[in-house]
N, C-alpha and C positions, 0 to 999 in steps of 0.2 A: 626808537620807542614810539608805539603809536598813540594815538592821539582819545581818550577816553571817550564811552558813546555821552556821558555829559557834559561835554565841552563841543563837542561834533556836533549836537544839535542844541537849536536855541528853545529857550520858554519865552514866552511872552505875557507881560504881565499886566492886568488893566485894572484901573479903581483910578476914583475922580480927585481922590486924596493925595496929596503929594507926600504927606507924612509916611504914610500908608504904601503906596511904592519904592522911598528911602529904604526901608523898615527892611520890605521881602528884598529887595535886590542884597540888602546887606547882610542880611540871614543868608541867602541861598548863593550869592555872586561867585564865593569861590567853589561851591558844586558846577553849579553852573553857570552858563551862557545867557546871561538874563536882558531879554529887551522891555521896554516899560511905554504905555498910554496910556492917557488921562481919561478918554472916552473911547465908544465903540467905534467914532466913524477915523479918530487918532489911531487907533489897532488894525482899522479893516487896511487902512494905507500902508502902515510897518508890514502887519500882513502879508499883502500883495509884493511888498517888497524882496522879503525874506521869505518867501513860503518856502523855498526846497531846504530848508534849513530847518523851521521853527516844528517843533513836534509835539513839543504840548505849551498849551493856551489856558490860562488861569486869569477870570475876570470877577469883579464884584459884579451881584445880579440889580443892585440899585445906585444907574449912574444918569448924570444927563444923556437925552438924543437916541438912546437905544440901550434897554435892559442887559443883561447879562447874560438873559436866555435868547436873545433876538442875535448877538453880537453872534455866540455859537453856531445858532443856528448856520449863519452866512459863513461863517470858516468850514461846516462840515460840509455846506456845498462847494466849496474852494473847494477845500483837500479832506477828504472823508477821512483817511488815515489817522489827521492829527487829534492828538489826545486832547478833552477838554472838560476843564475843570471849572465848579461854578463855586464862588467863594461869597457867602452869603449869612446874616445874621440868623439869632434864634428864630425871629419875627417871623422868616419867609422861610422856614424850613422845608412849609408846605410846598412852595413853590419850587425850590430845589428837587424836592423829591420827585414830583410829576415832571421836573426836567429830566431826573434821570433815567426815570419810566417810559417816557417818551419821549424823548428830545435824543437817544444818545448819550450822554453825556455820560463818560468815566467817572464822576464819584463830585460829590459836594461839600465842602467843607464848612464848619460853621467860625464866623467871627465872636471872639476872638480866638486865634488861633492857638494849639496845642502845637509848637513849634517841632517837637518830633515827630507827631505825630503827620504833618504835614509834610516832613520831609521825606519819610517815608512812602507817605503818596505821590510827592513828585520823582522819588527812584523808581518806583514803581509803575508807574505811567509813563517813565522814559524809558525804563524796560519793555513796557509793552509798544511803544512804538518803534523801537527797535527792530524786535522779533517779527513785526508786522512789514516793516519794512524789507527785512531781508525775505519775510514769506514770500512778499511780492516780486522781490527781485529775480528768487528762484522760480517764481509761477510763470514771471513772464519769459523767463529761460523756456523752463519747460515748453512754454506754448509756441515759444519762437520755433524750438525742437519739432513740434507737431504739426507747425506752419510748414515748415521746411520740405519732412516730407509730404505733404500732404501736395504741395505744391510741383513736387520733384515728379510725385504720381501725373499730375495732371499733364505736365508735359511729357511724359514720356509714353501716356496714353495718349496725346496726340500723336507722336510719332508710328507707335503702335497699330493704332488703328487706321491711320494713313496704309501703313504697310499692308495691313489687311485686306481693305479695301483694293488695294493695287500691288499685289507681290512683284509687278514685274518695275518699280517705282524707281528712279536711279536719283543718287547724289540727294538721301534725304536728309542728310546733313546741312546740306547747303540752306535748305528749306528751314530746318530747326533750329539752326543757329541764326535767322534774321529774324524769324518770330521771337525768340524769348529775347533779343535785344529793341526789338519793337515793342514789346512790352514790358520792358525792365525801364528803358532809359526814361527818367523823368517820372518814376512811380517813387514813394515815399520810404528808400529803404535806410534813410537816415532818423526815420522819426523813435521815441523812447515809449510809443504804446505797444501793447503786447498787440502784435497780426490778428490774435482773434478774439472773440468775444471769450470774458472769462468762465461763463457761463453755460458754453457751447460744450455737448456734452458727445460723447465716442458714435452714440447712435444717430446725432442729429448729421455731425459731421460725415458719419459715412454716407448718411441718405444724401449727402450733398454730391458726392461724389458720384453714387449710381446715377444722381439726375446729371451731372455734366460729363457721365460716358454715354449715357444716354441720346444725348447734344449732339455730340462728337459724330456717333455711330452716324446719326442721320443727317449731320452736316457733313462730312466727309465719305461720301459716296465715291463711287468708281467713277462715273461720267463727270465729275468733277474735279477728280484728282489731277485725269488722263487727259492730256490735250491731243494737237495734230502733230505728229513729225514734222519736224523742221529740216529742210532739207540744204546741210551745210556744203556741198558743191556749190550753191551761187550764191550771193549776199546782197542785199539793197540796202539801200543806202537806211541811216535811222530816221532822218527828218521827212523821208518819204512816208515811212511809216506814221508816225509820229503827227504827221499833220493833221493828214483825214481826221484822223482820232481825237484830237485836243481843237480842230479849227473851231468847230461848232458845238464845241460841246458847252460851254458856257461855264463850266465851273472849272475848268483847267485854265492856266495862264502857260501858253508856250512862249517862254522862250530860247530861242534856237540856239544861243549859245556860238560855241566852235564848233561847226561841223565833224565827226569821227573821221576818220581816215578807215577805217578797219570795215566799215557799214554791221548788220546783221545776215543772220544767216535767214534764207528768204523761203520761197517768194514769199514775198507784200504780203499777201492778202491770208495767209498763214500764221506768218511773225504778227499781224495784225488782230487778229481772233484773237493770239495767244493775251499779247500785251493787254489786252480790252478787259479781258478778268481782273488784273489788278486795277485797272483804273476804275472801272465799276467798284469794287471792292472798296479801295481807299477813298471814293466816294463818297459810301453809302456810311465809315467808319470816320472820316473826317470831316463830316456832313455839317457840323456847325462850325467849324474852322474857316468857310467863307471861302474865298478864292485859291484852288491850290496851287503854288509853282512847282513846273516843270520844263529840264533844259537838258538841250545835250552835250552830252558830255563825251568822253572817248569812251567808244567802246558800248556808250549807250546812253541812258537818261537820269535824270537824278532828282528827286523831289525835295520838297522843303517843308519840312511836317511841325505841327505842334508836338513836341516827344509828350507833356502834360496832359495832353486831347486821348493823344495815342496811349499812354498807362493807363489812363482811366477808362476810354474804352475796351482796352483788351484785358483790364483787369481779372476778368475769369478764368482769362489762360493760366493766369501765373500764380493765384492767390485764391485760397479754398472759399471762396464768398459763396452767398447762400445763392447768389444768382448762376445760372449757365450760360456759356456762352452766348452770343446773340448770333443770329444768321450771318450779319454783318461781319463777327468776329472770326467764323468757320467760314467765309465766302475770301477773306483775306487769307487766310491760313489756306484753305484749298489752293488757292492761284500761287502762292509761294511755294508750295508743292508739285503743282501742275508747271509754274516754270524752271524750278530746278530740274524736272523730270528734263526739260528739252535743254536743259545746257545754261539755265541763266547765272549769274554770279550775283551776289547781293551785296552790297556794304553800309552798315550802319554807320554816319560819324556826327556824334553831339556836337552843336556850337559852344563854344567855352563864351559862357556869362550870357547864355540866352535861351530862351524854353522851346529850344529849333533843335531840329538835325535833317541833315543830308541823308536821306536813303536812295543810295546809290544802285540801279538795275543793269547788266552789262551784260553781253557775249563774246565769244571769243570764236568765232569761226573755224580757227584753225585747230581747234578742241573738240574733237565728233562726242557728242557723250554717252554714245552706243557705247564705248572704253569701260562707264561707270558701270560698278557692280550693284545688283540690284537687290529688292526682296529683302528679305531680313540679314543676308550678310552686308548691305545696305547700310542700313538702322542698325549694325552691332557697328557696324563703321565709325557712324557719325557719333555715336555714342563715346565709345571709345577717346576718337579723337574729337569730339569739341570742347575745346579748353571756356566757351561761354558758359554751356551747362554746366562744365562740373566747378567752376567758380563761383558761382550762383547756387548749387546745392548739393557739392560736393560735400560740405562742413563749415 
């Protein structure tokens, strides 16, 4: 048997009278859930207590510390939702009245009370927060719905437009499965607000959209995509590479870690250009993050990132905001592209109980990836099989 909406949610009840709150708990206690304070600043406390519970608010408008109509006002800033009632003599009808004209406030009642008549008012105002409640629950459904795809679009316009850019593009799977985990890990997908503004309406949203294809189009160019052939007949070593790059750079911390055994597929000064895109990149993207680590690892190097830094900077990849990508965002996203093209592997892995993760960069020499299929049977590939994306906005 389930549990009644007047028992499910609380009243709460206020007047400076202690008679006067006996009285209503005892009339109403067994309809409802009833909480009781003596003043406003005794309610604003129960209040903050109980808010996800309390749905309608019933106060005398003449008490000590704060009126009746002051007490409201501060709960409809809390919780706009909750129902509020001002319970008030003949005296101040006036003043009731311009609460309810302007203040909000669901209905006024005058003292002394017409005890059915009142009762009626509080089923009815618990009715309406009901319905209100659930309207919201199904809004923010809905809007989740509209986030979703809204978001599914943008990343699949990245891959898209990558492809366009560069038909002949291989393994851009690889590439679209470390972005959307580069900016998924550590972004808010446990919070209970709706993703978008409620207010946000089909036209405003689609123009969002054209401005972050628009982005896209002119961040993700060809001489961007495309790096230098990597030539996997010979290998050098990773800390050769690796040095140059990070010794002087000043905002890298190398360190060297356990040498690879396996090296990179070479020459130097090649593997070098290539690698220099992402570190530019994650740079320019992790730029108030302060010193970044980087070490080697088999097979290749592996960063140590704020995943926090990293959601909220790449936020426009993943999440229909009204802002477009930033250069920074497409200059990341190109070099993930530009090095999956030559063969690189990526691995994202969160630290358990810390706003870090390891993003892990590697080769495999012995893997030519002249092998990978390119162009848009490519990108139906990656699509197909990344079990990241379709877990993420598959449903």
């Amino acid at each position: 048997m389930t549990e009644s909406p007047n028992k499910e949610h609380l009243i709460l009840f206020v007047d400076d009278e202690e008679k006067t709150r006996k009285y209503f708990a005892r009339l109403f206690g067994q309809n409802f859930e009833v909480l009781v304070a003596e003043d406003g600043v005794q309610a604003l406390e129960i209040f903050r207590e109980n808010m996800d519970r309390i749905g309608v608010v019933v106060t005398d408008q003449r008490m000590p510390n704060m009126t009746g109509s002051q007490l409201l006002e501060k709960v409809a800033e809390m919780k706009p939702t909750c129902i509020r009632i001002l319970s008030t003599a003949y005296a101040d009808v006036d003043a009731a009245v311009d609460s309810v004209n302007k203040g909000g406030i669901y209905r006024y009642v005058t003292k002394p009370w017409e005890v059915n008549d009142l009762e009626m008012t509080l089923n009815r105002a618990m009715e309406r927060y009901v319905l209100e409640k659930e309207r919201g629950t199904l809004l923010k459904q809905k809007l989740s719905s509209v986030e979703m795809l809204a978001s599914s679009d943008r990343v699949l316009s990245i891959a898209t437009i990558a492809v366009i850019g560069h038909p002949g593009l291989r393994h851009v799977g690889q590439a679209l499965t470390a972005l959307v985990q580069l900016a998924e890990v550590g972004g808010s997908e446990d919070s209970d607000e709706a993703p978008l503004d409620q207010a946000l309406n089909w036209r405003e949203l689609y123009g969002r959209h054209l401005s972050y294809l628009r982005s896209i189009h002119q961040g993700l160019t060809r001489d961007k995509l495309k790096g230098f052939e990597l030539d996997y007949s010979r290998t050098v070593a990773v800390g050769d590479v690796m040095g140059p790059l990070v010794g002087g750079n000043g905002y890298f911390e190398w360190l060297r870690g356990e040498p690879s055994t396996t090296g990179w597929p070479g020459p130097a000064e090649t593997m070098a250009a290539e690698i220099s895109t992402l570190l530019m990149a994650l740079e320019a993207v992790m730029r108030d993050a302060g010193i970044l680590l980087v070490s080697e690892i088999q097979g290749g190097i592996e960063f140590r990132l704020s995943s926090r830094l990293l959601a909220r900077n790449l936020e426009p990849l993943r999440t229909a905001t009204k802002d477009a990508p930033s250069t920074e965002c497409l200059a990341l996203a190109s070099s993930l592209f530009r090095l999956a093209d030559a063969g690189a592997f990526f691995e994202v892995v969160p630290e358990e109980g810390r706003d870090m993760i390891r993003f892990k960069v590697t080769f495999d020499p012995t893997r030519n990836p002249d092998t990978g299929v390119a162009g848009w049977d490519s990108l139906m590939a990656a699509l197909t099989g990344n079990d990241v994306f379709w877990a993420r906005y598959g449903g």
